[in-house]
C-alpha positions, -999 to +999 in steps of 0.1 A: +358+817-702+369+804-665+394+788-656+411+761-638+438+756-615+451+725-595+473+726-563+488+698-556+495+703-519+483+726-492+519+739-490+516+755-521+476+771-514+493+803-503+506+808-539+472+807-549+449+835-554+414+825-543+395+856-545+361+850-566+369+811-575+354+784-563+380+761-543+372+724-545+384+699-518+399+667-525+408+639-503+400+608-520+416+579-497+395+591-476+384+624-462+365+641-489+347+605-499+337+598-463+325+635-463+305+627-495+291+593-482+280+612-450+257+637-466+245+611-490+234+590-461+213+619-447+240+636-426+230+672-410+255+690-403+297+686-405+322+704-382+358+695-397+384+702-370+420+704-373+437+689-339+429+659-317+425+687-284+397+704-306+374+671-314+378+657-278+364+693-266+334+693-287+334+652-279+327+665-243+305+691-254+279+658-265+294+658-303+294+623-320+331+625-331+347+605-362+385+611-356+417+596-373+453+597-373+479+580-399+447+560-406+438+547-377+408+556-352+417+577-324+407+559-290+380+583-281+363+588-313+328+572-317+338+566-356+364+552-375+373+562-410+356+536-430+330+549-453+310+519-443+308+529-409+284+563-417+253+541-421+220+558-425+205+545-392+240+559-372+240+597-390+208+606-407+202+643-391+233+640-368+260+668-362+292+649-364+329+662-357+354+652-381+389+651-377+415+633-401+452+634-410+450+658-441+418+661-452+405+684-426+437+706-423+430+715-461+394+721-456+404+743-428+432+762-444+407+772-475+374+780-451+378+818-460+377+813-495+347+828-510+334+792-519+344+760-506+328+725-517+340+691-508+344+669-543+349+631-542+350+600-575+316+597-556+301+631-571+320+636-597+298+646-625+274+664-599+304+687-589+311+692-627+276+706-632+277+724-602+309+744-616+293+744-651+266+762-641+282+788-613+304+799-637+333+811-623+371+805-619+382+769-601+409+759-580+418+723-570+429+720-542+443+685-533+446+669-495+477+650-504+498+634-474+516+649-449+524+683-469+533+663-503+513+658-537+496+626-538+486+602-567+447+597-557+441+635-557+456+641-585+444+616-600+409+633-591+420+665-598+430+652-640+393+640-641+373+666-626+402+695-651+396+666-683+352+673-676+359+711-675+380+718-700+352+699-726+326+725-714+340+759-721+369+764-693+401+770-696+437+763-683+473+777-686+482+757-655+509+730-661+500+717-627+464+710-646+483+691-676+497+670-657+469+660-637+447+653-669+480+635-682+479+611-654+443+606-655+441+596-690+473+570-684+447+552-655+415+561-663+410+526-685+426+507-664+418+525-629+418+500-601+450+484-615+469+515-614+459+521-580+478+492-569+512+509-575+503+546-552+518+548-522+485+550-500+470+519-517+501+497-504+499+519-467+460+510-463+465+477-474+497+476-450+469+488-424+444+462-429+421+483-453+419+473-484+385+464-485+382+505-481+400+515-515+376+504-542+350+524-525+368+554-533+370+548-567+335+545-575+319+569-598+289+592-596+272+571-572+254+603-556+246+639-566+254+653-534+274+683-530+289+690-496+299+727-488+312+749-461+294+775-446+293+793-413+317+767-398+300+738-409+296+717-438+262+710-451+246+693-482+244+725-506+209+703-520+196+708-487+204+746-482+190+753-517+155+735-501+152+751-471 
C-alpha cells in the first residue's frame, strides 16, 4: 500500500524524504486556487518565481506578471491575486509569471522533487484520482504563512489524507491525524468555521472577503496543474499533446 504524509510548513520539508512520492502543493487562500483557476480558464504556461527582483526581470523581458505581497498587488504587476481577475479572455494560451507571499516559495522549494502537482478545494477529487491511479507514496506539502502551519491548508491537507486513506493508502503520520481530525470538526459546517482562521479575519481586514468563498468551492474543475521544466502546465494538456 502507499502512503501519506502531510507537512505542515515548508520549514519542516527538509525533514521530509521525497524521493519516488509525489509532493502535492497547497495554498488555498490563494496561491494554489488561483493556480488552479488559471489553467482551468485555458492558461498555457506558469512560471512561479520566488522574489519581487525575479518577476520584474522577466516583466521586462515582455512576461504578463501576477505578483503579490502580504496580499496585496505589487505596483508593477499586470494582475492582482483575485481569482476573478484570470478571466478566459485575459489568459487563455498566455505565459504568465507568478509571484506570491508563500505559495510560490513552496512550489519552489519542492521543484526537484520527482513529481510536483499543484492541489486546490477546486480539484479536489480530480487530484485524488490522479494519486489513486499513479500509485505511489504522497506528501502534503502545505503553503502556510510566513514559515508557520496554517488552518486552510490543513484543512485541505485532512480532506485530500480522509479521500486516500478510503482507497487503499496508508498513514503512520500524526501530522495526517490531525489534519483529517480537523477536517471532519469543519467539514459540515465549512464556511462557518472559516470565520474563526486567522487569514479569513486578515483578507477580510484587507478588503477581500468577497475572495474566501471561492476558495472553498469544491471540484468545480478536473484540472491538474504540474511542474515541469520550470514551468507549470495543465498535466491534461501534456497527456494530449
Amino acid at each position: 500500500m502507499n502512503t501519506i504524509e502531510v507537512c505542515l510548513s515548508p520549514n519542516l520539508y527538509e525533514n521530509y524524504s521525497v524521493e519516488n512520492k509525489i509532493v502535492v502543493v497547497v495554498d488555498i487562500l490563494r496561491a494554489t486556487t488561483i493556480i488552479t483557476t488559471m489553467f482551468h480558464n485555458g492558461l498555457k504556461k506558469l512560471i512561479p518565481v520566488k522574489s519581487i527582483d525575479e518577476a520584474k526581470e522577466l516583466k521586462q523581458k515582455g512576461f504578463l506578471v501576477a505578483a503579490e505581497r502580504d496580499g496585496e498587488k505589487l505596483d508593477f504587476a499586470d494582475f492582482d491575486n483575485s481569482p476573478y481577475s484570470f478571466t478566459k479572455d485575459k489568459i487563455q494560451d498566455k505565459t504568465i509569471v507568478y509571484s506570491t507571499t508563500n505559495g510560490t516559495n513552496t512550489i519552489n522549494l519542492a521543484k526537484d522533487s520527482d513529481k510536483l502537482i499543484i492541489a486546490s478545494f477546486l480539484n479536489l477529487m480530480a487530484v485524488v484520482n490522479y494519486l489513486i491511479n499513479q500509485q505511489k507514496d504522497v506528501l502534503i506539502l502545505c503553503s502556510g504563512w510566513q514559515g508557520d502551519s496554517c488552518s486552510e491548508d490543513t484543512l485541505f491537507a485532512g480532506a485530500l489524507s480522509e479521500k486516500l486513506l478510503q482507497n487503499e493508502f496508508t498513514s503512520n503520520s500524526d501530522s495526517v491525524k490531525s489534519s483529517i481530525d480537523l477536517w471532519k470538526n469543519a467539514k459540515n459546517n465549512l464556511l462557518d468555521y472559516i470565520k474563526n482562521i486567522y487569514q479569513y479575519k486578515r483578507l477580510v481586514n484587507l478588503g477581500l472577503k468577497n475572495l474566501i468563498g471561492f476558495c472553498f468551492k469544491m471540484n468545480t474543475t478536473d484540472v491538474i496543474p504540474i511542474f515541469q521544466n520550470h514551468y507549470i502546465v495543465d498535466l491534461k494538456k501534456i497527456a494530449l499533446s
